[in-house]
C-alpha positions in Angstrom: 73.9 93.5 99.2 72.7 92.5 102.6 75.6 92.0 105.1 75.8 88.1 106.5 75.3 87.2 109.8 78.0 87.5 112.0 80.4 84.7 112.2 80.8 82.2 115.0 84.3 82.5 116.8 83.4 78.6 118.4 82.1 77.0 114.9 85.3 78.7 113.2 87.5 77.1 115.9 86.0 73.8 115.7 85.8 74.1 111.7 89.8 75.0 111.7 90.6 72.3 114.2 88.5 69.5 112.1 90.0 70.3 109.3 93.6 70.5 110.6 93.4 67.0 112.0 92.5 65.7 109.0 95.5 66.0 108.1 98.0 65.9 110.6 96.4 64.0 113.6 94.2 64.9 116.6 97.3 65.5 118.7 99.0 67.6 116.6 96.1 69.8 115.0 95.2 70.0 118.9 98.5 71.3 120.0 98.7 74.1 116.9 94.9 75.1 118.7 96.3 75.5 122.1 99.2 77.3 120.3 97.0 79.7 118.2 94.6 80.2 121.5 98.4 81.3 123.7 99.0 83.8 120.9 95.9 85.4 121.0 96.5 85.7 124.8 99.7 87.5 124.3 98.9 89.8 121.8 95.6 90.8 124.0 98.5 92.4 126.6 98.7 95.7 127.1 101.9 96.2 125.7 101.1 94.7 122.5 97.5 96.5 122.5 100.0 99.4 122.4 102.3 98.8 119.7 99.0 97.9 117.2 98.5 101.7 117.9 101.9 102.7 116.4 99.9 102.7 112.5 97.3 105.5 113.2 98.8 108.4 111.7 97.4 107.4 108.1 94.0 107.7 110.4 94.9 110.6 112.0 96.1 112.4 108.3 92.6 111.2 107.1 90.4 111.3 109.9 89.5 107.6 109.6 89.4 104.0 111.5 92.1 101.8 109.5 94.0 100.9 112.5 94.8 97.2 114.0 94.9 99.0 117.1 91.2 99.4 116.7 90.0 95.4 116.7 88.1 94.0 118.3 88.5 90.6 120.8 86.0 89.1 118.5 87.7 89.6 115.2 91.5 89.5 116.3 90.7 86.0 117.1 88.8 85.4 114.3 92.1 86.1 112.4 94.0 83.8 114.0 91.9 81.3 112.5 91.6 83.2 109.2 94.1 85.7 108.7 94.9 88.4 111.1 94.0 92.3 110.0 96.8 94.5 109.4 96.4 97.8 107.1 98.9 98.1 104.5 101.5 100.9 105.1 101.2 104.0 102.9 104.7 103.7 101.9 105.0 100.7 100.7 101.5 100.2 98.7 102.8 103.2 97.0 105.9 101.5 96.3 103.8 98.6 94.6 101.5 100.4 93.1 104.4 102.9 91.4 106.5 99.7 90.4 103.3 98.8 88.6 102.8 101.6 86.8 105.8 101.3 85.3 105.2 98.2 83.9 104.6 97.7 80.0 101.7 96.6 77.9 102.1 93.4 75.1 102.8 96.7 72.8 105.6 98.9 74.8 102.8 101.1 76.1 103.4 102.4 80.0 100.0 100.4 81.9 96.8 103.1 82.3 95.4 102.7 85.6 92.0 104.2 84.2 91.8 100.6 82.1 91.8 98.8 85.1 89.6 97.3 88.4 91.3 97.2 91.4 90.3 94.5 93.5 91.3 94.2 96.9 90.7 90.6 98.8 90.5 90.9 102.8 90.2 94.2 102.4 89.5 95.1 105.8 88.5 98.7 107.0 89.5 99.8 103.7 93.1 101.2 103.5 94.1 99.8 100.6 90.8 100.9 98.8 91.4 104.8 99.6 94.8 104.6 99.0 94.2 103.4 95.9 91.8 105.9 95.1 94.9 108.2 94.8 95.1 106.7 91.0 93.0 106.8 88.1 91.4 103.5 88.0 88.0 102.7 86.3 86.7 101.5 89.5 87.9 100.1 93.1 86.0 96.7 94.3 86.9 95.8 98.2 86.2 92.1 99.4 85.5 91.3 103.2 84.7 88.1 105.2 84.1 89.9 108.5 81.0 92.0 108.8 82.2 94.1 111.3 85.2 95.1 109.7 83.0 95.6 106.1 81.2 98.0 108.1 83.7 100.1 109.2 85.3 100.4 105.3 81.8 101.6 104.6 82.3 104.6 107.1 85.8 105.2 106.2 84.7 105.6 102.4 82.1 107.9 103.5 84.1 110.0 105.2 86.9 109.8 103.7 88.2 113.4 102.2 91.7 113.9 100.2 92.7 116.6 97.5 94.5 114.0 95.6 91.6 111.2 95.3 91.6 110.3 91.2 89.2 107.4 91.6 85.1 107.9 93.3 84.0 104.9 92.2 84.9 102.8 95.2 82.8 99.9 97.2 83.6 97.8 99.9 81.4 94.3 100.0 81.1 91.9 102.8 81.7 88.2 101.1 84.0 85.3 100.9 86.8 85.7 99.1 87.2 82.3 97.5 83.5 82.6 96.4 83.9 86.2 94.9 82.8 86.7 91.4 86.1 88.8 89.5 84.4 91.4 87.0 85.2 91.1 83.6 87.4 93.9 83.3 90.9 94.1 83.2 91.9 93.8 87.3 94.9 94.5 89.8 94.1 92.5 92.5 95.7 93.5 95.8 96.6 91.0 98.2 98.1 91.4 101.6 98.7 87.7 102.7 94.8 87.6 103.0 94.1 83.6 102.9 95.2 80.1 104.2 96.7 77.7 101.5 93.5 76.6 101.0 91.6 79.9 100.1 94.1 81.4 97.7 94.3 78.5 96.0 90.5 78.5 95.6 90.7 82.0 95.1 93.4 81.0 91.6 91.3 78.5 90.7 88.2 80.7 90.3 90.2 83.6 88.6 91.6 80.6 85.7 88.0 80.1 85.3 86.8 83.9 84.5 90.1 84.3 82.6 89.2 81.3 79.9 85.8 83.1 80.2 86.4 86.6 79.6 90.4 87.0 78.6 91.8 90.0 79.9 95.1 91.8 81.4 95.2 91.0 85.1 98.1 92.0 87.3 98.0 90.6 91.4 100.4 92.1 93.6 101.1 90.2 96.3 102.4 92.2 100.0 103.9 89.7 102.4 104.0 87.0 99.9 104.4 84.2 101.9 102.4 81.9 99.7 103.7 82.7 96.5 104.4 79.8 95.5 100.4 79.4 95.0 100.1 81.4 91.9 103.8 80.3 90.6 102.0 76.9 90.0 99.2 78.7 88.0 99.9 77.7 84.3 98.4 81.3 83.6 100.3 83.7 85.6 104.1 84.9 85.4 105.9 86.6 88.2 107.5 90.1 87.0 108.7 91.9 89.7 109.7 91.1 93.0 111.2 93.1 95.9 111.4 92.7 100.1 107.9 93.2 100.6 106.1 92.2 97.6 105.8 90.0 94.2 103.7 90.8 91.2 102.3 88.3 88.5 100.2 89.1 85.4 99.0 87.0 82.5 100.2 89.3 80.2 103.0 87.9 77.9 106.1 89.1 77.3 106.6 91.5 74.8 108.5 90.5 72.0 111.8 91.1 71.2 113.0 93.5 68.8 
């Protein structure tokens, strides 16, 4: 799949800001783009150029580029407008992805990872994907708006090297996330806070559609789930777990009582 052209930090600007006062007014949407333009100028100091550092030892463990540290101008301010890249710690996708195992099947039956498609959306430079190459799924699909970024994940799965990698099959691809096609296998989907509103609601609305097309099991976990509340409106999806950093949902129904 060819890579799309790269995207336009003034149209995204102007595209965010039109949209925004829409809603809430020229003068207010115009103060929250002054606001998001101030941030961007504080995180560009030194200091905090310095602290985005403070995650590279999963890169320097693994010989690859999943810092934030490692942005660029271009694409940090991109995310303001979008959502701002920040790889997942090892500990606590670990955590998730443990907690998940554990869960059970309609039948009582501990979940099989090698049943499954893990689907990552905004998935960046491609942390998540390798870290969950650690476990036995089918296969591990990564989704990314920015091309630069996409490009990167393509190097780090290269190059990436670990005794306890279970999983080969692995792709990143560069597309929209609220226009990506779900396979029709049974799916985690991985999301670390990866949309506005807007998008994840999209991205619900398009994963009702293949599930009424292809039923299936689907688990999302959800890091940093500040929109939760998205998917606890979706008729099809229940939440089942839920801890500091993360909630997870499925469509799965409870099992039935004994």
């Amino acid at each position: 799949m060819d890579s799309p052209a790269e995207i336009s930090v003034v149209k995204t600007a102007w595209d965010w800001w039109r949209l925004a006062a829409s809603y809430e007014g020229y003068w207010l949407a115009s103060r929250r783009l002054m606001g998001i333009l101030w941030e961007f100028v504080r995180d560009s100091t030194p200091e905090r150029l310095r602290q985005r550092y403070g995650d590279a030892d999963y890169d320097w463990d693994y010989r690859v580029n999943t810092t934030s540290g490692a942005v660029g101008w271009r694409d940090r301010l991109l995310g303001q407008f979008h959502s701002a890249y920040q790889p997942t710690e090892p500990a606590a996708f670990h955590e998730m992805l443990n907690a998940l195992q554990q869960s059970l099947n309609p039948d009582g039956t501990v979940l099989n990872f090698r049943d499954f498609t893990f689907v990552d959306l905004g998935s960046g430079k491609g942390r998540a994907l390798l870290m969950a190459s650690e476990y036995p799924f089918h296969r591990i699909i990564g989704v990314e708006f920015l091309a630069s970024l996409h490009r990167i994940a393509q190097q780090n799965l290269r190059e990436y090297k670990s005794n306890s990698q279970k999983c080969f099959a692995i792709e990143s691809i560069c597309a929209d996330a609220t226009t990506f096609l779900f396979p029709a296998d049974p799916l985690v989907i991985y999301l670390f806070n990866p949309l506005p509103e807007s998008g994840l609601r999209q991205v619900i609305v398009n994963l009702e559609h293949s599930l009424r097309a292809h039923p299936r099991a689907v688990y999302v976990l959800y890091h940093n789930p500040l929109l939760e509340h998205v998917l606890g409106e979706s008729s099809q999806f229940r939440k089942i777990a839920s801890a500091q950093q993360y909630s997870m949902f499925t469509n799965i129904s409870r099992r039935p009582s004994s």
